[in-house]
C-alpha atoms as one frame of an Amber mdcrd trajectory, in Angstrom:
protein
  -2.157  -7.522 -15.559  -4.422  -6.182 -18.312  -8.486  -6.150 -18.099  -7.719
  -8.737 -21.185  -7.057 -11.147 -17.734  -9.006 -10.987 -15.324  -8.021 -10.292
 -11.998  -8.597 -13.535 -10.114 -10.136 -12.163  -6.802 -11.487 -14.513  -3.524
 -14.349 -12.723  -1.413 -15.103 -14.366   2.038 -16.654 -13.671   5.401 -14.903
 -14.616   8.699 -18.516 -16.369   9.672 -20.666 -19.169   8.744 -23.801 -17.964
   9.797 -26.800 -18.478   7.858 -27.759 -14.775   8.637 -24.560 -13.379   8.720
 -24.010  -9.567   7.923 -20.418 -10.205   6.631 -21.630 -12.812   4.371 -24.283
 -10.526   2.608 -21.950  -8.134   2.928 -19.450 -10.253   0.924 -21.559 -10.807
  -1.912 -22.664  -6.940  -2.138 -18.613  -6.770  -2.174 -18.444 -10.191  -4.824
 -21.090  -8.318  -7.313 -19.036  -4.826  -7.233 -15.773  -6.617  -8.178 -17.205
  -9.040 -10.701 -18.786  -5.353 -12.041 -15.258  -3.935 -12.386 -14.234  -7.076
 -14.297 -12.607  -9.384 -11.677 -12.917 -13.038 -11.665 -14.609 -13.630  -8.512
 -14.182 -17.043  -6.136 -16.841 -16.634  -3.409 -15.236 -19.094  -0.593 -17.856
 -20.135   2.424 -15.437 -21.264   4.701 -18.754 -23.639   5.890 -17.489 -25.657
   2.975 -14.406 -26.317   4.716 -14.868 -26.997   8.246 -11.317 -27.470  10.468
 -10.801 -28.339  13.717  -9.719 -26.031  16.406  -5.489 -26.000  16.095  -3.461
 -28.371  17.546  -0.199 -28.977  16.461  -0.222 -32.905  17.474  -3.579 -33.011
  15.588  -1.720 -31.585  13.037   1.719 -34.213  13.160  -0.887 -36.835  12.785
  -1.428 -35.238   9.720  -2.291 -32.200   8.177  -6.145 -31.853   7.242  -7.363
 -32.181   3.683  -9.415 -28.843   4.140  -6.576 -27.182   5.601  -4.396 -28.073
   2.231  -7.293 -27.075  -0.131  -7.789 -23.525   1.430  -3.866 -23.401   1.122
  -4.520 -23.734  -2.695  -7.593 -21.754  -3.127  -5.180 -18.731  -0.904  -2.877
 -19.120  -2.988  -4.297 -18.920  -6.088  -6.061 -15.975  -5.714  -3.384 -12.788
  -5.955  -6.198 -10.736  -4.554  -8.586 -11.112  -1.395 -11.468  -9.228   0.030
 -11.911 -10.495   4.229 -15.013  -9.465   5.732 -14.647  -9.555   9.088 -17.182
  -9.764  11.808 -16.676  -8.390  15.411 -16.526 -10.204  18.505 -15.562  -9.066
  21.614 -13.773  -6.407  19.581 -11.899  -8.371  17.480 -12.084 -10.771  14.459
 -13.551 -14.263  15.060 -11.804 -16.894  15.987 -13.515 -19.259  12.917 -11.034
 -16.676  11.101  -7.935 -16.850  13.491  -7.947 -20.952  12.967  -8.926 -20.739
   9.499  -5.313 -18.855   9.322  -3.186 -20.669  11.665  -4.380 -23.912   9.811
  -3.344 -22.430   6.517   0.318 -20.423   7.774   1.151 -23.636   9.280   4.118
 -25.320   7.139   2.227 -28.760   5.781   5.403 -31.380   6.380   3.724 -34.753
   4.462   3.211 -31.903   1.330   6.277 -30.938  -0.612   4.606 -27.772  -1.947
   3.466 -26.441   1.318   6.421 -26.561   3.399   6.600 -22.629   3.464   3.957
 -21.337   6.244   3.611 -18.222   4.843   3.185 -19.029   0.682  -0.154 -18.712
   0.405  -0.187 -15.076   2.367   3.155 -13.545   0.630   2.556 -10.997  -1.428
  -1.353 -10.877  -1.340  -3.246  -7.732  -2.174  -5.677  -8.014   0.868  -8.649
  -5.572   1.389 -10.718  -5.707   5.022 -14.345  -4.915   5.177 -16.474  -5.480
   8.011 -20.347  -5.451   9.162 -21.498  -4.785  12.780 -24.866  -3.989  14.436
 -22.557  -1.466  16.491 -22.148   1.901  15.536 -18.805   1.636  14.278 -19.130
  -1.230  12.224 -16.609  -3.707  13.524 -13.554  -1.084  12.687 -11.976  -2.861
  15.817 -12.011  -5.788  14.424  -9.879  -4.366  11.551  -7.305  -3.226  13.749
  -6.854  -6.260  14.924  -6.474  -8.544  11.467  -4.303  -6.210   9.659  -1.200
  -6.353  11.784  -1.921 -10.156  11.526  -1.932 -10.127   7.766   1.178  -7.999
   7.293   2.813 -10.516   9.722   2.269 -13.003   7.112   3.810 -10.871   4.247
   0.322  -9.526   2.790  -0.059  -6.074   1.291  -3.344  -4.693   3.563  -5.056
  -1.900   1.454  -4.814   1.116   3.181  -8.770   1.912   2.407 -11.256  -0.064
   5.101 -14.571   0.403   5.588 -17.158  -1.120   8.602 -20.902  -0.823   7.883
 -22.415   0.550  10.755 -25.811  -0.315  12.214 -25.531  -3.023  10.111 -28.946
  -5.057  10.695 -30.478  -1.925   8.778 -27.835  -1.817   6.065 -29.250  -4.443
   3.886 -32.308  -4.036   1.529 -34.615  -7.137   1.034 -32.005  -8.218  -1.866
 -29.326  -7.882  -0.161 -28.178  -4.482  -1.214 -26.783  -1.778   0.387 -29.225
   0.834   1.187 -27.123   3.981   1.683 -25.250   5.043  -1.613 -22.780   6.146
   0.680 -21.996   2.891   2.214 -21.949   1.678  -1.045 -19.245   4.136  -2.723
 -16.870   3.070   0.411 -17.328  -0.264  -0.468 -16.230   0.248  -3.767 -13.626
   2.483  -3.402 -12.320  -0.514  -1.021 -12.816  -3.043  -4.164 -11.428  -0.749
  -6.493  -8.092  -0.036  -3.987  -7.751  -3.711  -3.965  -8.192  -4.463  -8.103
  -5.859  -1.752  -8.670  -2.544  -2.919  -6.426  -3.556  -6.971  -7.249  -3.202
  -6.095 -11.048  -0.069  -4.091 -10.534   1.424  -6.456  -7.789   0.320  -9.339
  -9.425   1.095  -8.824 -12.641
């Protein structure tokens, strides 16, 4: 895939909050790419709010939110996830975010395949955490998950540690070197999604 096509990248944060440190961080991480020369969907998954999982919820009928993430997924050969960290792990906003959009969609023709709009997804993993180690176990956690579902995880990560003091007052990161290893993470990501792809 040549720079003459932009790579079509989607940048989200496994939160909602309106102060969330994954979300600011996912729009330090939206302005990098879109700087490299990505085409850039910035999904709040606030936009697209899905019950908690249940598969007789689900044989009632699949929810209309739950088939338009499975497009936006899937359209996207590229994604950036930045995770937060709770209880040492990713949230579980994320975890049924997922499950809602692996699940085979029976009443949709195109969606009967759980795992189409994960296959062959170039998927990097960020992460933002007050902690000192920046939600790395988070990470550890959603990449095993994401390879389950046939996604390429980039072998770069990165967590921003201490977090709450990461950000300046527009929204930037405040330590060059935080900010290289979120671009070498962007960069890992643009590079396999243009050659996978392609």
């Amino acid at each position: 895939m040549s720079h003459s096509h932009p790579l079509p990248l989607l940048v989200f944060a496994g939160s909602t909050r309106s102060q969330s440190l994954n979300r600011r961080l996912a729009q330090v991480v939206a302005d990098l790419a879109e700087a490299a020369g990505a085409k850039v969907t910035r999904l709040e998954l606030a936009d697209h709010e899905l019950p908690l999982y249940n598969a007789d919820l689900e044989a009632r009928g699949t929810p209309e939110a739950a088939i338009r993430l499975k497009e936006i997924f899937h359209a996207h050969p590229a994604w950036i996830v930045c995770s937060p960290e709770y209880n040492g792990s990713y949230t579980g906003l994320l975890k049924n975010t997922i499950d809602w959009v692996s699940s085979p969609a029976k009443a949709h023709p195109e969606w009967t395949s759980g795992t189409k709009p994960f296959a062959g997804k170039v998927v990097g993993l960020l992460s933002a955490s007050p902690g000192a180690l920046g939600g790395l176990n988070s990470l550890s956690h959603l990449a095993p998950l994401l390879r389950r579902l046939q996604c390429w995880v980039a072998p770069n990560q990165f967590a921003v540690a201490k977090a709450n003091e990461a950000f300046d007052a527009d929204g930037r990161l405040v330590s060059e070197a935080a900010r290289q290893s979120v671009q070498a993470v962007v960069d890992q990501v643009l590079w396999a999604g243009r050659r996978l792809g392609a």
